[in-house]
C-alpha positions in Angstrom: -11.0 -22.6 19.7 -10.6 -19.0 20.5 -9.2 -18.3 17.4 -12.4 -18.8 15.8 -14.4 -16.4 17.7 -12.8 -13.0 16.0 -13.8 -12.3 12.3 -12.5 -10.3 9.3 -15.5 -9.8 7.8 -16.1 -6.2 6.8 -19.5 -4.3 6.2 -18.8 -4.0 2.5 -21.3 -0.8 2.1 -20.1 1.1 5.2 -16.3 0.6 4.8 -16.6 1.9 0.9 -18.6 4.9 2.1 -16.1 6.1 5.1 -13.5 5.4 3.1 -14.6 7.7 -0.1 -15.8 10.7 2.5 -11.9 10.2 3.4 -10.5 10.6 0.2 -12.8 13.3 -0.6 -12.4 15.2 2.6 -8.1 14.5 2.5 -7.7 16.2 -1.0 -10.2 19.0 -0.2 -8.8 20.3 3.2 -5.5 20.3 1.5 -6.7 22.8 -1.3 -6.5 20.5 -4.4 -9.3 18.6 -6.1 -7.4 16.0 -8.1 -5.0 12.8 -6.9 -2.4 10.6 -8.7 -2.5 6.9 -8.0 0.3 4.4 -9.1 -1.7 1.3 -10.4 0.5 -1.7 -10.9 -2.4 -4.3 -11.7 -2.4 -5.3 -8.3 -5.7 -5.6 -5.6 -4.6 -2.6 -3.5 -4.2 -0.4 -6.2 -7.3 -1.2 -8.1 -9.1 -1.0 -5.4 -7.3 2.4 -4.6 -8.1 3.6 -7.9 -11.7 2.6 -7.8 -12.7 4.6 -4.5 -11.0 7.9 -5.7 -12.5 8.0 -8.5 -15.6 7.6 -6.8 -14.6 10.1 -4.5 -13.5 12.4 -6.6 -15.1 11.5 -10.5 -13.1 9.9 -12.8 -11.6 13.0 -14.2 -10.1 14.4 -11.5 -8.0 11.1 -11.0 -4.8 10.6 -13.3 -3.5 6.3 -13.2 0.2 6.0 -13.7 1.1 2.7 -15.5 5.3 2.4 -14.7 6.6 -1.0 -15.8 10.4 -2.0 -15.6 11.9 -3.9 -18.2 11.0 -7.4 -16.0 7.9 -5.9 -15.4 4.5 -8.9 -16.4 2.6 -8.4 -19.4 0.0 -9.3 -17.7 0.1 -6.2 -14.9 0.0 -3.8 -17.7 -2.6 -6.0 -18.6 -4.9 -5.9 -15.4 -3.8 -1.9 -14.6 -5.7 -1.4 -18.4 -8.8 -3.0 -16.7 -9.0 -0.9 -13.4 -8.2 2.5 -15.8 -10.7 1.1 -18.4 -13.5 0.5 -15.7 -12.8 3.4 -13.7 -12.9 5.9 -16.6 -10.1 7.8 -15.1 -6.8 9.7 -17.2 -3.8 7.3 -17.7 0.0 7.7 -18.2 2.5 5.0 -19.0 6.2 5.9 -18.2 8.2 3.4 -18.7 11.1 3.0 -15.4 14.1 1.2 -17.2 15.8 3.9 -18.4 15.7 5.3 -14.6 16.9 2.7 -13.0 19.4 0.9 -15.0 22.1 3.6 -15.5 22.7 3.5 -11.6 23.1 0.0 -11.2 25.5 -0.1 -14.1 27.7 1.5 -11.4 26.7 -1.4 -9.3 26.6 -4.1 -11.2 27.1 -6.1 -7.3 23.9 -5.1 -6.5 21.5 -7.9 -5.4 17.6 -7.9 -6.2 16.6 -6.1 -2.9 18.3 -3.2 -4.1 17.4 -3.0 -7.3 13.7 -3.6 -6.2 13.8 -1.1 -3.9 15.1 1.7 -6.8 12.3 0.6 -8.7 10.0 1.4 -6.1 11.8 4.8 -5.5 12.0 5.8 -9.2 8.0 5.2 -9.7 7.2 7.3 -6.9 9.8 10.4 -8.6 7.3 9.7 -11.5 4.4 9.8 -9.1 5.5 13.0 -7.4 6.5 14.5 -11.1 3.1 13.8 -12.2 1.4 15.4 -9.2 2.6 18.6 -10.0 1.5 18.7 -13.5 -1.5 17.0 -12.8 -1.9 19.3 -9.8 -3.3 16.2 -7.5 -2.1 14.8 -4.2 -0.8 11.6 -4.3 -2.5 8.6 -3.3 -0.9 5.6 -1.2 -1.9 2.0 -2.0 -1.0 0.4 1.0 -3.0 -1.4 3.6 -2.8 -2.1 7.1 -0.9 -5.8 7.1 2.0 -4.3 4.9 2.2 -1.5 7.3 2.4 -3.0 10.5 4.9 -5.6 8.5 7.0 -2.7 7.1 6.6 -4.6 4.0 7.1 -1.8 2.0 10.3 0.7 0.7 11.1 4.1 2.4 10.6 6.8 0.2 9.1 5.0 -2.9 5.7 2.9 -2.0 5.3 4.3 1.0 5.8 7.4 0.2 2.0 9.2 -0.4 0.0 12.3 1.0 -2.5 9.5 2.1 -3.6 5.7 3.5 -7.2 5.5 1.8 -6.4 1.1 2.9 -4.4 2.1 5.9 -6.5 0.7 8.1 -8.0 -2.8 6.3 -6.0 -6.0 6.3 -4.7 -7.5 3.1 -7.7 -10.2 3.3 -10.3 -7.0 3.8 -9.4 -5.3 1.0 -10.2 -8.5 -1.1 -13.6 -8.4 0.5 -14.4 -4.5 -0.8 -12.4 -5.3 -3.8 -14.7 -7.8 -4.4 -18.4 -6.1 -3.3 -17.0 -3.3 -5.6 -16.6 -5.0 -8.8 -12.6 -5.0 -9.0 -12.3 -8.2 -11.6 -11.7 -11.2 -9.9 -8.4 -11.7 -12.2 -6.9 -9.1 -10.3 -7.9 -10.4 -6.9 -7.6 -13.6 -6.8 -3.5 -13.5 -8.6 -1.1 -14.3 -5.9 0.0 -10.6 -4.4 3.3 -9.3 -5.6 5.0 -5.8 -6.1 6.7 -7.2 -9.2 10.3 -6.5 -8.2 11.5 -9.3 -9.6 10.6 -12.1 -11.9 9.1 -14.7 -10.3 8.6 -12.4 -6.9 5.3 -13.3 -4.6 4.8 -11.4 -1.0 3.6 -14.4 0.6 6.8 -16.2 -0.9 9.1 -13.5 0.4 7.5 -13.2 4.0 7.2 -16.9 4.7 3.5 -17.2 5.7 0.4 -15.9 4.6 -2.0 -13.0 4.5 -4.8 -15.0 5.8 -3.0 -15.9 8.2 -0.8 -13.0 9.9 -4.2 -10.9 9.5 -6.0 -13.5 11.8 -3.1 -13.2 13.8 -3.1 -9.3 13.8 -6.8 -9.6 14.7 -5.6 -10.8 18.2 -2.1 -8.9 18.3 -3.1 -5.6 17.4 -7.0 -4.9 17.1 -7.8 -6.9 21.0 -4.5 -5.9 22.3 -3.4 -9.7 23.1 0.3 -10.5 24.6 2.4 -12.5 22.3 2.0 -15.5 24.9 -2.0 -14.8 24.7 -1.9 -15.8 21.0 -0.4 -18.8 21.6 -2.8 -19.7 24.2 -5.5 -19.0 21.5 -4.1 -21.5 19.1 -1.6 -19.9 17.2 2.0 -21.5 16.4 4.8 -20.3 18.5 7.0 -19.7 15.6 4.7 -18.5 13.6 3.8 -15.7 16.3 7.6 -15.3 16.6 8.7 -14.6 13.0 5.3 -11.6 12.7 6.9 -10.2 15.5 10.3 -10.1 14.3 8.9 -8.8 10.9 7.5 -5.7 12.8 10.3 -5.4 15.1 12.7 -5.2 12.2 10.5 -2.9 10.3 9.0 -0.1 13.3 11.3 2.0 12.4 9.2 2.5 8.9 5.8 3.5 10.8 7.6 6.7 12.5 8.9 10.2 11.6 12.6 10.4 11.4 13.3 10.9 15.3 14.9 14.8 16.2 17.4 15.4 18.4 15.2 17.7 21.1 17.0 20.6 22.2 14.2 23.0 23.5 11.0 22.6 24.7 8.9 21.9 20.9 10.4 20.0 17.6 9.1 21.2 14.4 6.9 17.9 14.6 5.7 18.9 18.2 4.3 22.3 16.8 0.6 22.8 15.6 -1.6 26.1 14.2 -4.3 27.1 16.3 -7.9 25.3 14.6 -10.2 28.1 13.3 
């Protein structure tokens, strides 16, 4: 089948290489030599937290640790490996006290919401820490959650950077892998531990493997939706990752201005030297 003929496989050496020169080159044009990475014990932000510190050396990288009272032993647990392996600084601020006050106005509030605060109050913690540290922060995301929008405005997503923006979910577990994150961490179901019990694949109703096969068609080929079906792919299936993005595009963009003259503030450059 046609399906069959596209591949995710990566060029392990390559991909880490580009993607250090990134890092490196992002931190340095900006004027600053250090970055901040939130690493929750999760793939993407081991792996994250692995290349900058290869990028940069270990002691220009500060990990943030920021568990909420639900928050698994075991991803304090697994963040203590990638800071212990990678040799780089580490702070733990705890979130709880953040968080809770506001929905004890709000008691109403369901889990989204108090997920999405979570998210938001790490990244305050984040931002705090990148001024004292005096590094950029780093994002953690890669290039399935993206095009999902499976992520929160303004707390995950919020980062001077994409180091993974451009690998799918089952690519970063390849580098991850031909780098040395421990298997532990990669092979744990994926989950941005906003709730107990919470798993992405759970929450999105399909899996990575197979929205990123998808995606190969969809996005990187430039297939119709109808073309994927004709390649073997489930109607529905092809249905509910579009309405996922469609919901979600709105996360991928600057916030639109109303134009009244000829340039927006986004439209205007400096002249390169």
């Amino acid at each position: 089948m046609a399906q069959q003929a596209l591949s995710l496989e990566i060029d392990p050496e390559m991909t880490r290489s580009k993607i250090a020169e990134f890092i490196h080159a992002q931190i340095h044009s900006a004027g600053f030599q250090r970055a901040v990475i939130g690493v929750s014990g999760g793939v993407d932000s081991a792996l994250t937290c692995y290349l900058t510190a290869e990028a940069l050396g270990p002691k220009n990288v500060l990990a943030l640790r920021m568990p909420y009272k639900t928050s698994t032993a075991e991803s304090m647990e697994h963040a203590g490996l990638v800071i212990e392996a990678t040799g780089v600084h580490e702070i733990t601020v705890p979130i709880t006290d953040m968080v809770d006050p506001l929905f004890e106005q709000f008691p109403e509030a369901d889990r989204v919401r108090r997920g999405n605060a979570m998210a938001r109050a790490r990244m305050i913690v984040l931002y705090d820490q990148s001024a004292a540290f005096k590094g950029l922060v780093v994002g953690t995301g890669n290039k399935t959650e993206i095009l999902l929008g499976y992520t929160t405005l303004y707390g995950d997503a919020a980062c001077a950077f994409v180091p993974l923006g451009d690998l799918y979910k089952t690519q970063v577990r390849q580098l991850a892998h031909a780098i040395g994150v421990p298997e532990v961490i990669i092979a744990k179901p994926p989950s941005a531990g906003l709730w107990i019990g919470q798993t992405d694949e759970d929450e999105l109703g399909f899996t990575y493997e197979d929205v990123d096969r998808l995606f190969l068609y969809l996005v990187d080929e430039g297939y119709s939706p109808e073309a994927c079906v004709d390649a073997g792919f489930d109607p529905a299936f092809v249905n509910a990752v579009l309405e996922h993005i469609r919901r979600n595009e709105f996360k991928r963009a600057l916030p639109p201005i109303a134009k009244l003259g000829g340039k927006s503030a986004y439209d205007f450059q400096l002249p390169k030297e």
